[in-house]
N, C-alpha and C positions, 0 to 999 in steps of 0.2 A: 418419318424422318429418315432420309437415306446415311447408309453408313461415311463414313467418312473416305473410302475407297469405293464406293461406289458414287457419291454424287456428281452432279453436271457442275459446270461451269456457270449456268444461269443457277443451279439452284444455291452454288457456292454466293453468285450475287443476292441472291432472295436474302441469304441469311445478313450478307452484310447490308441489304436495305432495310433489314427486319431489326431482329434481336441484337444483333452485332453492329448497327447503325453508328452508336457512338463511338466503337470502337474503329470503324472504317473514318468516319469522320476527322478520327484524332488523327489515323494513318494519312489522311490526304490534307491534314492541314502541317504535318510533320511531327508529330506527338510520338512515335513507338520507335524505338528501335528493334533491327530485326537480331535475333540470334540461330544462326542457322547449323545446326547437325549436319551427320553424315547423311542424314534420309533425303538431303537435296541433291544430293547426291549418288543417291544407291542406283541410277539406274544408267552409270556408267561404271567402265573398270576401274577405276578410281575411289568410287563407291565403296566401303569399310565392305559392302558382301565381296566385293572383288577382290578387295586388298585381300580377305581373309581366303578365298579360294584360290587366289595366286601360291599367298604361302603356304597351305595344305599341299598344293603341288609341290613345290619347294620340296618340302619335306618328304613328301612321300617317295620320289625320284629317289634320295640319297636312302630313305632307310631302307628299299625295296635294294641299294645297291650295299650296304653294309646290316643288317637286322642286328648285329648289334652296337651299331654304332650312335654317335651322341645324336643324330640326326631321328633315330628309331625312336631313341629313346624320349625326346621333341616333342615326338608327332605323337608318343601314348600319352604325354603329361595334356598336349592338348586338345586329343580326343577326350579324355578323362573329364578334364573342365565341360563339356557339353553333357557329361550326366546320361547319353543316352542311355535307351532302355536296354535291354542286353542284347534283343532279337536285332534290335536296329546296329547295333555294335558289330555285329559276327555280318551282318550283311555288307561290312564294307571289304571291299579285295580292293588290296593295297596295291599287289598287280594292274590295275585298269587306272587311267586316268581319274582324277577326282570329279573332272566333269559326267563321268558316266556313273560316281557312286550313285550306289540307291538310297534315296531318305537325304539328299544333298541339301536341298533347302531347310530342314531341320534340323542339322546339322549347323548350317550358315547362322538362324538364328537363336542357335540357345549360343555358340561363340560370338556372335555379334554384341549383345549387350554384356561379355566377358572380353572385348578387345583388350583392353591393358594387362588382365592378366594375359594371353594369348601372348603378346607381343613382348611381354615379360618373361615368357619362358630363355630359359637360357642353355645354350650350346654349348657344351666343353671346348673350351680352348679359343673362343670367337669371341671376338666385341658383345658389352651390352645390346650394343643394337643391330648387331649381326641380322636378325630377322626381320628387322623391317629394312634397312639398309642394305645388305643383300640376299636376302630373303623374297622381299616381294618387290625385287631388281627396282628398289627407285627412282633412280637416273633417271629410269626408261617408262615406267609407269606413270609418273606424274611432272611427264616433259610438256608430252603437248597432246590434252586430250580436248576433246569437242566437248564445248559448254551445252549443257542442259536450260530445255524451258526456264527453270529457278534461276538460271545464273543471268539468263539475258534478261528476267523480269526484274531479277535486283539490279542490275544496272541502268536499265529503263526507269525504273522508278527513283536509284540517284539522279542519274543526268535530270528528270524532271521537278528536282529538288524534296522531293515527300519524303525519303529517305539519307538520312545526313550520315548515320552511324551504323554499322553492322559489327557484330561479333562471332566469331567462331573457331572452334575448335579443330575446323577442317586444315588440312594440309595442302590441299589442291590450289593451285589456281586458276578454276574455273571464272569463278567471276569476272577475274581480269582479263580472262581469256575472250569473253561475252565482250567484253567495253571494244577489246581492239578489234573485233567483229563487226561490231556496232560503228567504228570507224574512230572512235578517240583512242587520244593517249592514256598511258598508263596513267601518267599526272590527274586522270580526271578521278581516280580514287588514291588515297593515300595508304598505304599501306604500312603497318606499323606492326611487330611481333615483340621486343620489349619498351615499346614507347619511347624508345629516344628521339624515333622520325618525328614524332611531334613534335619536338623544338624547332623545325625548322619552318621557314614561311611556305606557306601552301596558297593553292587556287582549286586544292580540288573539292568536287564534290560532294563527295562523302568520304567518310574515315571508315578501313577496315581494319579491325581488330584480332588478326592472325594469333592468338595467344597464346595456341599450342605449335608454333613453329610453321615457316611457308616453303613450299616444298620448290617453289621455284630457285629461291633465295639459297637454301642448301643446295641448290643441285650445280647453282651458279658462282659461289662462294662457299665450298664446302666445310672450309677451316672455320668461317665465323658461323654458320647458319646450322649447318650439319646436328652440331650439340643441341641446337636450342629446341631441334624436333621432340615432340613431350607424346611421349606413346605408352610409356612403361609404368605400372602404378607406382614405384617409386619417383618417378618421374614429375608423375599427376599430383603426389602429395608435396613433394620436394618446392613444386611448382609457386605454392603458398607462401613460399617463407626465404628462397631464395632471391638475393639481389638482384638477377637478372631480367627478373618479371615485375620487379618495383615498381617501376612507370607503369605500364601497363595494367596492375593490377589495381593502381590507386586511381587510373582512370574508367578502368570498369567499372568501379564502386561508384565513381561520381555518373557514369554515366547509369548504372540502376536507380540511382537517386532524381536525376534529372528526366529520364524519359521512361515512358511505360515501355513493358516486354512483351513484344512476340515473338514466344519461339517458333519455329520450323524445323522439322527434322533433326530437332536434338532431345535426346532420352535423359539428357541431364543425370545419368549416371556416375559421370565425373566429380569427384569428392572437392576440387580445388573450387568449381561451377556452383557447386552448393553453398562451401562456404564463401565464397563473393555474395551471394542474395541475404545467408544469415547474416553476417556482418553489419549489411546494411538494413535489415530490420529489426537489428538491435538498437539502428540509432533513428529510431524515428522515424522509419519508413513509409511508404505505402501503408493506406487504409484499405483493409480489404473490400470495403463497400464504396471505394472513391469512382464516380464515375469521370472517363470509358475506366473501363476493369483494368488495374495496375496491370497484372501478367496474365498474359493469353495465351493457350498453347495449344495448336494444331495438333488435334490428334482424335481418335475414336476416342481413348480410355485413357485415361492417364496414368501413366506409369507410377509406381511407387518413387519413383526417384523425383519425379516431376510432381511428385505431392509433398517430396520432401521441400523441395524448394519453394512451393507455397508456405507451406507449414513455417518453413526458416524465413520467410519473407514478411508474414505476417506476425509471427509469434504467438502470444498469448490470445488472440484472436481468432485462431482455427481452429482449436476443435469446438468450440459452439457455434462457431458458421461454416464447418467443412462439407458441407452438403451443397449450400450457397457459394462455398467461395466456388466449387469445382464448378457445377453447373456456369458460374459465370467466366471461368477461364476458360472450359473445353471448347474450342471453337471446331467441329465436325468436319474436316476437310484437309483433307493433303496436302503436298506441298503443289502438288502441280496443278488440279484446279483451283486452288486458293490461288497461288500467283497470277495463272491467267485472270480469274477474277479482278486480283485488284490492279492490276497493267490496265483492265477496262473501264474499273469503277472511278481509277485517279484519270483517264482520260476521259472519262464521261462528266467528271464531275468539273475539270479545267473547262471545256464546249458549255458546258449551264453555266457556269460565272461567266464566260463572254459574251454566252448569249443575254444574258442578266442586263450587261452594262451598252448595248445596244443605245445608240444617236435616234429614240425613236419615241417622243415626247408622248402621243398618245396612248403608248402599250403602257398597263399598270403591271402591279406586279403578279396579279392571274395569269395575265396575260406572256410575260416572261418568265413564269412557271411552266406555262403549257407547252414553251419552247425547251424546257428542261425534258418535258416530258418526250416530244422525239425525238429528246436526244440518246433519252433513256431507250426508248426502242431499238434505235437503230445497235445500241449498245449492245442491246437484249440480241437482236437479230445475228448478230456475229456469234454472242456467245453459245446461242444455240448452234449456227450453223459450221461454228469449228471444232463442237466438245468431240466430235470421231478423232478429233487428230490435233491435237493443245498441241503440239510443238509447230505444228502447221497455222494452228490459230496464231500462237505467239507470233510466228514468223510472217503472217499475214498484216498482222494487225500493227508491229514497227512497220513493216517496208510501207503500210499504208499512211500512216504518220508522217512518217519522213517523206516521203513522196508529197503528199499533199502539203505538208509545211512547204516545200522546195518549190511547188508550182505556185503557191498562192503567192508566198515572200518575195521571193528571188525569182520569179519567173522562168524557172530552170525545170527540166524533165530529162533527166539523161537517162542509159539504158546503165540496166545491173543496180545491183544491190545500193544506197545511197547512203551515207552517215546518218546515223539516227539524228531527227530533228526534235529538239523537245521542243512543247508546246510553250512551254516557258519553262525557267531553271528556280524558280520559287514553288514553294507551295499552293495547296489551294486559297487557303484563307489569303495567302496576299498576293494576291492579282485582282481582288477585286478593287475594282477603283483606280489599278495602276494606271499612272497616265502614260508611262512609257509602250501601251498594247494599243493604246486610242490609234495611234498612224496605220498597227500594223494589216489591217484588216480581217484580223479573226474575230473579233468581235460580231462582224457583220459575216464572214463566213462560218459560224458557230451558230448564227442565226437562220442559216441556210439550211443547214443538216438541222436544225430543228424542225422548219417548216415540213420538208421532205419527211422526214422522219412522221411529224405529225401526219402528212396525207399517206403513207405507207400504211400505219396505225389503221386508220381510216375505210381506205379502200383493198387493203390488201397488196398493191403496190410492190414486187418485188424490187428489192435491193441486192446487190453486190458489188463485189472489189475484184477488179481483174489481176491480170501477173504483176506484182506489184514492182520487178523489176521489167517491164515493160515500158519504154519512154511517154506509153499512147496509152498508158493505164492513168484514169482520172480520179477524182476524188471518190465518186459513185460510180456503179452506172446502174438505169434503172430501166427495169424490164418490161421494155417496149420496143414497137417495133424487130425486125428480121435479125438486129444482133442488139437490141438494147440500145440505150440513149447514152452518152459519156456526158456527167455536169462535172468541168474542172469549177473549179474557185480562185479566182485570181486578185489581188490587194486592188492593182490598180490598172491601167490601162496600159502602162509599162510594162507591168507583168505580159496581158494578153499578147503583145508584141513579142517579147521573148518567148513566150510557148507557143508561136507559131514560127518563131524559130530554131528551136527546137525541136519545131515534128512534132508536138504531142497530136498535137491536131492542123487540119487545113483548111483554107475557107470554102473549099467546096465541099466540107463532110457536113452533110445533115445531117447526121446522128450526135451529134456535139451542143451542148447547153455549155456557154461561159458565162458564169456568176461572178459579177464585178463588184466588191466592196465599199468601191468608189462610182462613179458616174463618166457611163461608157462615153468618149470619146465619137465624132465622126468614123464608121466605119472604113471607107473609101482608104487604099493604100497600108493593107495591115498585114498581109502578105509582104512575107521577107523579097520576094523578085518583085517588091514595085508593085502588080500589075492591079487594077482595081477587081473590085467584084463585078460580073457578070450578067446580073439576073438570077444566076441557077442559083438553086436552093442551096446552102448553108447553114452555119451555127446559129444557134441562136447567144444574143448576146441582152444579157441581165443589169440592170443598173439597181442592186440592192439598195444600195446605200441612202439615195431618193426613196425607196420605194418604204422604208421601213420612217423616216423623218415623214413622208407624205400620210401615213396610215391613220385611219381615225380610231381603230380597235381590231384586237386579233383578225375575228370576221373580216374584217375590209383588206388585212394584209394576206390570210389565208388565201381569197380570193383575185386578189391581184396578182401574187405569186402563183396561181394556179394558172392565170390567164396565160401569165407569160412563159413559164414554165410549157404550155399548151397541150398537155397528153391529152 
């Protein structure tokens, strides 16, 4: 079993097909919400290691400019708290920048899981919050930083409805920063820090639950937002029992009550985070044996804090099943191949329901399992071929969605990056059967990428995805011939007409498969300048839609599809 910083991206899938099946299950039908730490964050400046090496610098500047000033004084109360060992203590020269100490990263984390005290230290003569306030120059830190893998998957995974609620203790606005990346509005997540924003009527997506203060909002509104940033252990405990946090904290509760827990990248150190989970497993909560598993938590090991919150969740229940309960919450996998994972697994899993409900009276349900299954390949095939580079895979795999939503639907292929298109804004469990999907033609293009998929399986078959902001990059292309074959997907014969005017493709590129959902049209006059076809070789053009009603069993549709498909 690979560690949890070391596994792949497929093998992150293995576990969620495997052992963790129910738990993914729950996550794609909308059953978890997420709670997400600083660890979604560590791998920008923003990041709690960042924030804490910013203000080390901070400090060290002013005490190397006065030694014995309150500044000096700071910086030993909060080397002190790291506990090093003595050799590692004298190796620091306060002279050099803190990016060049020796033993830096050990330093980072024995104060990492010590932030509130850290941030609690106090300056003679300066604000409570002098040091995170100007300490770790906030304005400027947490204005406008570049979203991470985690933040475009939690967004991805709202817009596509699997995710309704998120909670966190982070400061950043990353997430929101992903959406309008993504090309929506802020509207498409609701952002709440003492719960009042919830009285008002909403259309968004999902709810975020900023409940230790949001860094955008103080830096934009300092007077009302500024206090409400919760960093200081006094802060953290105060946090409990303050009116400020009312709303909010009476909707946490109902939401530990209402949906299972997965955290991310939170240590659940935070004494206020604890008692939210006690509370509510004083009244009846989660069974620790309920399946999927109540609380999940991404991690190799689990922290003593994060066994308190078991312990407080279950109550009386733990220690004769603490062996049991861990093994079923430790889910082995990071933040960043766990997310790519499940961005693939809720997309692979929407393609099997459409392919499921397929216009296609002969296929049973073997048979629209099998279709599941290359869909499951092609799923696999990405995951393998992006794990060198998850921020590349993530960024591959929207621009690939939305591209292909944009040519099938709307017959649209423009150049550059496109609004993320989700495959639907409900969950998994309900789309099956939706009658509102029957028109759209994914159904029948869900049953496309299965087919492919299953002869890829098969023969070996290579697959890929081109620049996905490229106007002339298709849904697939499959590796054949001197530069490969393009199959777009297109609803209807409408469609085909606007993506050839568009450019994605021309009638005289042979290299081109268009898969039509519906039943292709006379060719003759499909070119935007009028002129007819030629004779010379061109696309090929697919009438799925017949061909999946005409089939007498997989075998006959495999084969037909193969015909025309013609490698």
């Amino acid at each position: 079993m690979p560690t949890a910083s070391e596994i792949t991206v497929k093998e992150t899938l293995d576990l969620l097909d495997g052992g963790f099946q129910p738990v993914a299950e729950a996550i794609c039908n909308g059953g978890y919400a997420f709670w997400l730490g600083s660890g979604v964050s560590r791998d920008r400046v923003i990041g709690l290691d960042g924030v804490l090496a910013k203000l080390l610098e901070f400090l060290r500047v002013r005490a190397v400019a006065d030694p014995a000033g309150p500044y000096a004084t700071g910086l030993e109360a909060i080397l002190a708290l790291a506990a090093l060992p003595e050799a590692a203590r004298r190796a620091i020269d306060l002279n050099r920048p803190v990016s060049e100490w020796i033993g830096l990263d050990a330093l980072i984390n024995a104060l990492w899981r010590q932030y509130s005290a850290v941030l609690a230290t106090e300056i003679d003569g300066e604000p409570a919050d002098h040091l995170l306030w100007e300490g770790v120059d906030f304005t400027v830190t947490f204005a406008a930083q570049e979203p991470d893998l985690e933040h475009y998957a939690v967004a991805v995974l709202a817009l596509e409805g699997v995710v309704t609620e998120v909670a966190t203790p982070n400061w950043d606005g990353l997430i929101e920063g992903a959406l309008a990346k993504l090309g929506w509005a802020k509207e498409a997540f609701r952002v709440t820090v003492t719960g009042e924003d919830l009285r008002e009527p909403s259309r968004a997506q999902a709810t975020l639950y900023k409940f230790h203060g949001c860094a955008l909002r103080a830096i934009n509104d300092e007077a009302a937002y500024r206090k409400l940033l919760v960093a200081r252990q006094g802060q953290i405990v105060r946090w409990s029992a303050t009116d400020d946090f009312r709303i909010v904290r009476e909707q946490l509760q109902a939401l530990i009550q209402r949906q299972r827990t997965l955290m991310v990248g939170l240590s659940a150190q935070d004494a206020n985070i604890q008692k939210l989970f006690a509370e509510v497993g004083a009244h009846e909560g989660w069974k620790w044996n309920d399946s999927p598993t109540p609380i999940v938590v991404a991690t190799e090991t689990l922290g003593l804090d994060q066994k308190a919150i078991l312990e407080a969740a279950y109550g009386d229940d733990y220690d004769a099943n603490r062996v049991e309960i861990a093994q079923a919450a430790r889910l082995r996998a990071y933040s960043k191949p766990l997310f790519a994972a499940l961005v693939l697994k809720v997309i692979g899993e929407k393609l099997k329901v459409l392919a499921s409900d397929i216009a296609a009276p002969n296929l049973d349900e073997a048979a629209r399992a099998a279709l599941g299954e290359g869909i499951t390949h092609l799923r696999d095939l990405a995951a393998n071929a992006g794990d060198a580079d998850r921020r590349g895979l993530m960024a591959a795999t929207i621009g690939a969605v939305s591209r292909t939503r944009s040519q099938l639907s709307d017959g649209r292929s423009l150049a550059g990056a496109l609004k993320y298109y989700p495959m639907d804004d409900q969950p998994v469990n309900r789309m099956k059967g939706k009658q509102a999907l029957a028109a759209t033609g994914q159904r029948e293009a869900a049953a496309a990428l299965g087919l492919i998929g299953l002869d890829a399986r098969d023969t070996g078959l290579g697959i890929s995805v081109g620049d996905v902001e490229d106007p002339r990059t298709a849904a697939v292309t499959l590796a054949a011939g001197a530069s490969g074959i393009r199959v777009f997907l297109a609803a209807n014969d409408d469609s085909i007409g606007d993506l050839l005017g568009d450019g994605a493709y021309d009638e005289t590129d042979p290299d081109v498969i268009v898969i039509c959902s519906r039943r292709v049209a006379d060719e003759q006059q499909r070119s935007p300048s009028g002129q007819y076809r030629d004779g010379r070789s061109g696309p090929r053009y697919i009438s799925l839609g017949p061909m999946l009603g005409e089939a007498e069993d997989l075998a006959d549709l495999r084969d037909a599809f193969g015909k025309a498909i013609g490698l």
